[in-house]
C-alpha positions in Angstrom: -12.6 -20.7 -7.2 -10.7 -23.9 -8.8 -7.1 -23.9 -8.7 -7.2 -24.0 -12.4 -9.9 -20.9 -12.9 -7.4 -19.2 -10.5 -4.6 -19.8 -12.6 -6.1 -18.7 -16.2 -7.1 -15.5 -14.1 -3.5 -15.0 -12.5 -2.2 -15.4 -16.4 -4.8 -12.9 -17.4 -4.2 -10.4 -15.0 -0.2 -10.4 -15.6 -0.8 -10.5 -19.3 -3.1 -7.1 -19.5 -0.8 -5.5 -17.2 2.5 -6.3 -18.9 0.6 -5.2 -22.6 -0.3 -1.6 -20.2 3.0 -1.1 -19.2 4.7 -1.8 -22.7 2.4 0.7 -24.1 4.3 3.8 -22.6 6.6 5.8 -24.6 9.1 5.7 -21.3 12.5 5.1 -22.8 14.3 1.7 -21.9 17.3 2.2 -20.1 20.0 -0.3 -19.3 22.6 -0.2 -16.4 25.3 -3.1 -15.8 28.5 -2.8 -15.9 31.5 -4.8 -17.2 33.8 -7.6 -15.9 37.1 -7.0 -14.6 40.5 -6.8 -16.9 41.5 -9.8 -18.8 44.4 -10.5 -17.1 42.2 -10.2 -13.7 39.7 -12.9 -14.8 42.2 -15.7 -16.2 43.9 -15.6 -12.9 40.8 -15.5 -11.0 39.7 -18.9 -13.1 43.1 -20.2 -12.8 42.7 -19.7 -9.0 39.1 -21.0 -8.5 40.0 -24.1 -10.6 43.9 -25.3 -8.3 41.4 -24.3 -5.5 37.9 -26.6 -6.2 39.9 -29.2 -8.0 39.9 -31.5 -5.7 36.7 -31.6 -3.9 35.4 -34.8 -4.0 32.1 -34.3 -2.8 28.2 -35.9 -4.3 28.4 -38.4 -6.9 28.0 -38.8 -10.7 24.7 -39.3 -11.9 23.6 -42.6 -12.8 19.8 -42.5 -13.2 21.2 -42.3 -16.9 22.6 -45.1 -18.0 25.0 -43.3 -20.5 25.6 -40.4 -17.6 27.2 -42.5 -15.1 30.5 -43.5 -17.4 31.9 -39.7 -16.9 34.9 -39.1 -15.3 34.7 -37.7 -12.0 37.8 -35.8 -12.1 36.2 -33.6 -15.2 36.7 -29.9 -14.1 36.3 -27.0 -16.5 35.2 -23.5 -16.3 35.3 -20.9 -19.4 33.6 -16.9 -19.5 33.0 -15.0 -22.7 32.1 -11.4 -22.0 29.7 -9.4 -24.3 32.3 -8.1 -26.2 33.3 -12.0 -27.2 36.4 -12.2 -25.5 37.0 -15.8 -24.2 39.2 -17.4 -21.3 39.0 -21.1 -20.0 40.5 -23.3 -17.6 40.8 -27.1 -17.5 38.5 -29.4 -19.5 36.7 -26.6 -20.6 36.6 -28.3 -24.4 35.4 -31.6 -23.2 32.2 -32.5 -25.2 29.2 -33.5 -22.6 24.8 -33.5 -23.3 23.4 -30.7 -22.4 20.8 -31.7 -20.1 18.8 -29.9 -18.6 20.7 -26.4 -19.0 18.2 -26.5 -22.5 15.1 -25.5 -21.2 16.5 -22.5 -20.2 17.3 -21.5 -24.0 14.5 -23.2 -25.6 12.0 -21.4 -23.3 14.1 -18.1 -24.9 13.6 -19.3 -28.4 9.5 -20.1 -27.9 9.1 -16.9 -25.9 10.9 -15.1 -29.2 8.5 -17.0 -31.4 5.2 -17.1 -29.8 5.7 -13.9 -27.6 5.8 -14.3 -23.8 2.3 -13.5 -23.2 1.2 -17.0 -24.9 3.8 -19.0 -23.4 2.8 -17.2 -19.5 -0.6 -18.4 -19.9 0.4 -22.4 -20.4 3.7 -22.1 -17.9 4.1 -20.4 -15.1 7.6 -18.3 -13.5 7.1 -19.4 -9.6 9.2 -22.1 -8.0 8.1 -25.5 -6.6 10.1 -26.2 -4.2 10.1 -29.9 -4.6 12.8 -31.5 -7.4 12.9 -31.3 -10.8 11.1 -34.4 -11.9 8.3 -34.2 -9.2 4.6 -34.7 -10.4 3.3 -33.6 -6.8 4.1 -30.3 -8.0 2.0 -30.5 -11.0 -1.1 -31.6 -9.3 -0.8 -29.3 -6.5 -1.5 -26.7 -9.5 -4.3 -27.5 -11.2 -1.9 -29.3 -13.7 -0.2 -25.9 -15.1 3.2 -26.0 -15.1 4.5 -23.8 -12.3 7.5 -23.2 -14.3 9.6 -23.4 -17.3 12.9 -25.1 -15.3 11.3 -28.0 -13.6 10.5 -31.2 -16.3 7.1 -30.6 -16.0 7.3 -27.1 -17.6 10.3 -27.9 -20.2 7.9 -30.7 -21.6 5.5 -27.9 -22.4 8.0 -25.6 -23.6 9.1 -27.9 -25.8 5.2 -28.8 -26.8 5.0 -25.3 -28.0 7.9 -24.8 -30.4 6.7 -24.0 -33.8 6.1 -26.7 -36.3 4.0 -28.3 -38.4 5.6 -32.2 -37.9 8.2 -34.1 -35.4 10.9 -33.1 -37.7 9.9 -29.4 -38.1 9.8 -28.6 -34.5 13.2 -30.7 -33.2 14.6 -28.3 -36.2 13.6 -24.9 -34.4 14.8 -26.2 -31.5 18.1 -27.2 -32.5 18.7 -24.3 -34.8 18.2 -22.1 -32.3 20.2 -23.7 -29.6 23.1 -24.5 -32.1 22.1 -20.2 -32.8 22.9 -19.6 -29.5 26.0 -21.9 -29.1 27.6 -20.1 -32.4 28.1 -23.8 -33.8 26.0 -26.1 -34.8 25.1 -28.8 -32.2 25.4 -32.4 -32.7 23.3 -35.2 -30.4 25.0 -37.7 -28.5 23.1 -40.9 -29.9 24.3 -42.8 -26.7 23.3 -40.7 -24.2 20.0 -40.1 -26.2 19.1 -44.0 -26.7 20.3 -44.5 -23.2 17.5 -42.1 -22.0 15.3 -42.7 -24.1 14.8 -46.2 -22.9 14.3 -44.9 -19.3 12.3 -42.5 -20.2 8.7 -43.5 -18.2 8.4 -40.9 -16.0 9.3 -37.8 -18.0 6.4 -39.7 -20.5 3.9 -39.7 -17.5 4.5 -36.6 -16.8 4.1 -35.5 -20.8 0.6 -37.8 -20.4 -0.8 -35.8 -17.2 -0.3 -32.6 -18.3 -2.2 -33.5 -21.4 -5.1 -35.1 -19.3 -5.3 -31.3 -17.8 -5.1 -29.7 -21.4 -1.8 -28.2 -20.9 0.5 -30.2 -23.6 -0.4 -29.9 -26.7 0.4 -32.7 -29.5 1.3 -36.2 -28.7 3.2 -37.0 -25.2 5.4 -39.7 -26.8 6.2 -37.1 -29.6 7.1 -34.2 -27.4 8.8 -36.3 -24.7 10.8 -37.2 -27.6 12.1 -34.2 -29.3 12.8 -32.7 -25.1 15.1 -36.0 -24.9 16.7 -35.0 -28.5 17.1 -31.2 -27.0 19.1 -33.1 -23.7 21.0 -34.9 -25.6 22.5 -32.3 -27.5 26.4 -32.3 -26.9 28.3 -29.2 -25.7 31.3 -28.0 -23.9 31.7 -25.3 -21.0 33.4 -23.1 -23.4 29.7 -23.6 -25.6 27.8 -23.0 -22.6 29.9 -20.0 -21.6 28.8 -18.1 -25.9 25.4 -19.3 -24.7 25.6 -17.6 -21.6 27.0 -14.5 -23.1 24.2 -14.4 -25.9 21.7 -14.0 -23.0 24.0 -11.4 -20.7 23.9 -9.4 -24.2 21.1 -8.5 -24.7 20.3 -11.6 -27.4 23.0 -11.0 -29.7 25.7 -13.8 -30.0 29.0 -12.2 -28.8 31.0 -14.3 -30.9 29.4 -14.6 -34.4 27.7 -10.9 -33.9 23.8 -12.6 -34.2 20.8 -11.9 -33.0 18.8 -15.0 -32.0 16.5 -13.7 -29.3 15.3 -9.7 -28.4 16.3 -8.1 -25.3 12.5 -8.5 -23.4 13.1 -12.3 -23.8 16.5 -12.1 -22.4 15.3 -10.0 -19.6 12.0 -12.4 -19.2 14.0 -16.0 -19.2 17.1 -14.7 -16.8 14.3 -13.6 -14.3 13.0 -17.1 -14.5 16.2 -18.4 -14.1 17.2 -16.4 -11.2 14.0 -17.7 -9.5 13.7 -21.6 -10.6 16.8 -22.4 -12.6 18.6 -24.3 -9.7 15.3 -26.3 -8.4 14.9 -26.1 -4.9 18.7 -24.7 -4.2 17.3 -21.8 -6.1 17.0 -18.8 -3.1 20.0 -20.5 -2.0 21.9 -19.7 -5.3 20.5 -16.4 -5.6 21.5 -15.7 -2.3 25.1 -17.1 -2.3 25.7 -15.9 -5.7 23.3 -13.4 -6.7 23.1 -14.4 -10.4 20.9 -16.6 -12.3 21.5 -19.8 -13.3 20.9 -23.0 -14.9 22.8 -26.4 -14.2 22.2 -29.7 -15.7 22.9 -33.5 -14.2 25.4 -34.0 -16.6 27.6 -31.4 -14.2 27.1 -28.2 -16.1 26.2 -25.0 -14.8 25.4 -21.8 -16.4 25.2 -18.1 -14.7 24.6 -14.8 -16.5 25.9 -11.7 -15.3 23.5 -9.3 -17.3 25.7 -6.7 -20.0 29.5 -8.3 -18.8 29.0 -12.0 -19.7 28.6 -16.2 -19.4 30.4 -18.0 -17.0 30.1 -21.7 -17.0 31.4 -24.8 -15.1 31.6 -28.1 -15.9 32.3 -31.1 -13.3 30.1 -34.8 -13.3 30.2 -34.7 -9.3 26.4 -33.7 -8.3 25.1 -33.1 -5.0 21.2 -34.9 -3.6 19.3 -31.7 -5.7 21.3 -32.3 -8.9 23.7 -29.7 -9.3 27.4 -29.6 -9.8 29.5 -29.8 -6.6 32.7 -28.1 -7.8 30.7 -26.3 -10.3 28.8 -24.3 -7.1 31.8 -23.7 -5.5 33.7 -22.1 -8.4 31.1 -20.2 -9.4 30.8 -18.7 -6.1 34.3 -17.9 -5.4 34.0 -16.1 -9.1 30.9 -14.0 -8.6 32.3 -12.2 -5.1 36.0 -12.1 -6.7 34.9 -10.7 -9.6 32.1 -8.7 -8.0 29.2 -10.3 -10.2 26.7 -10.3 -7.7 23.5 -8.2 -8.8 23.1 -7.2 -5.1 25.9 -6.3 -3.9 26.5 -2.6 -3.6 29.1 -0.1 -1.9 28.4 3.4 -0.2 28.4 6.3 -3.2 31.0 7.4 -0.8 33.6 4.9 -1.4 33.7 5.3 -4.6 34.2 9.1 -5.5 37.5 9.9 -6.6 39.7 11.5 -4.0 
């Protein structure tokens, strides 16, 4: 069987099970938890930033014109819990584009709209193993987009938002991301004209998937508004109310709104977990037993599901892409703070004496 007829089948097969098992009457139960005191966590932060501070490991990214101006002494980290308390540390307010910490939302916001059972059947959840921009990975597929956190996959994520022009889609897109944020979101026009003038291979990429039938509307057009989405300017305190939006359950900790349902939550952090840090990805999931999502402009995202968003900000990337100082605070933070998903202790231990 073609790699492609095994795909659509794969798609099928997950799709009429999923609609089988939503069709009990089996209530929904939720276990997590919640972060430590408040006091606990802005010393823990205080601690993980004097500590990382001044690693001056990996580089700034310069692929981006606009990207390689930052400052590589940048360091910020801030965490909202789901009851919308806030803390930061350092330049946790400094304004930087989003990157690719977007596709992770916006794959939220068309799963909310078009229901994840569409969006599965164009885009896959399994990792490539290979880096973020690769095309290998897309013809090694049958030109299906193995998932929604490699370029390949954002591009059709972002094909799919609702609309009926240009304008009408970028709109739902950055409604729902500023939705998410709590504020609305503003585009840096530097950093977007900066990449959108070395913008060839994201547009080849938008071009072959539409060759396989798996981007619909124009590949200028789409590549386009996914630049616009990148561009978008945030802070880590932002990406932190984001973060939190998605560890709640979909509601907005901060403004108290609703932008995505709880299955869409649950289906996009599972993505993340598995795909959102490339080909560090089992790595990260190993060391810090959350998902996440970083971004070559040096922020990362990780959601610890029903306590809250922690996010990191520092320009200094390592050879996959991902925030140097950014890794190492976050996992200082998820074993001080016991975030890990995995990590247990014997019922024992924990009875009262």
């Amino acid at each position: 069987m073609p790699q492609t007829e095994r795909n659509e089948a794969r798609a099928q097969l997950h799709v009429s099970g999923r609609d089988t098992e939503l069709q009990t009457d089996l209530p929904r139960e939720v276990s997590t938890g919640s972060l430590p005191n408040a006091e606990r966590v802005a010393a823990l932060m205080q601690q993980a930033h004097d500590q990382f501070a001044s690693l001056d490991d990996g580089a700034v990214a310069d692929y981006i014109p606009s990207l390689g101006t930052a400052d590589p002494a940048l360091f910020g980290l801030a965490i909202v819990g789901v009851h919308g308390d806030a803390r930061a540390v350092g330049d946790a307010d400094h304004l930087f584009s989003i990157q690719s910490i977007s596709k992770a939302f916006v794959f939220a916001l068309v799963c909310e709209a078009l229901g994840h059972e569409q969006v599965w059947r164009a885009i896959g959840v399994n990792n490539t193993g290979l880096p973020f921009n690769s095309v290998m990975a897309l013809e090694l597929n049958g030109g299906r987009p193995m998932n929604p956190m490699v370029n390949a996959g954002a591009l059709a994520t972002t094909a799919l938002a609702p609309g009926e022009t240009a304008v009408s889609r970028w709109a739902f897109i950055r409604d729902g991301l500023s939705a998410f944020a709590g504020r609305e979101l503003e585009i840096d026009t530097v950093v977007y004209e900066s990449e959108a003038a070395a913008n060839h291979r994201n547009q080849a990429i938008a071009r072959l998937l539409q060759s396989y039938g798996h981007l619909p509307g124009d590949p200028i057009e789409v590549t386009d508004i996914y630049t616009m989405q990148c561009s978008l300017l945030v802070s880590a305190r932002d990406l932190a109310v984001m973060a939190a939006t998605l560890a709640d359950g979909g509601v907005n900790p901060v403004t108290g709104r609703r932008v995505v349902g709880e299955e869409v939550c649950a289906d996009t952090l599972a993505v993340m977990a598995t795909t959102g840090l490339y080909e560090m990805s089992g790595e990260w999931l190993f060391e810090v037993g959350m998902p996440g999502k970083s971004g070559v402009s040096g922020g990362i995202i990780t959601i610890a599901p029903g306590k809250g968003g922690l996010a990191t900000y520092s320009p200094r990337l390592d050879a996959a892409g991902n925030s140097v100082r950014g890794q190492s605070a976050t996992r200082f933070l998820s074993k001080a703070l016991g975030l890990n998903l995995f990590a247990s202790r014997p019922a024992s231990e924990s009875l009262p004496s």
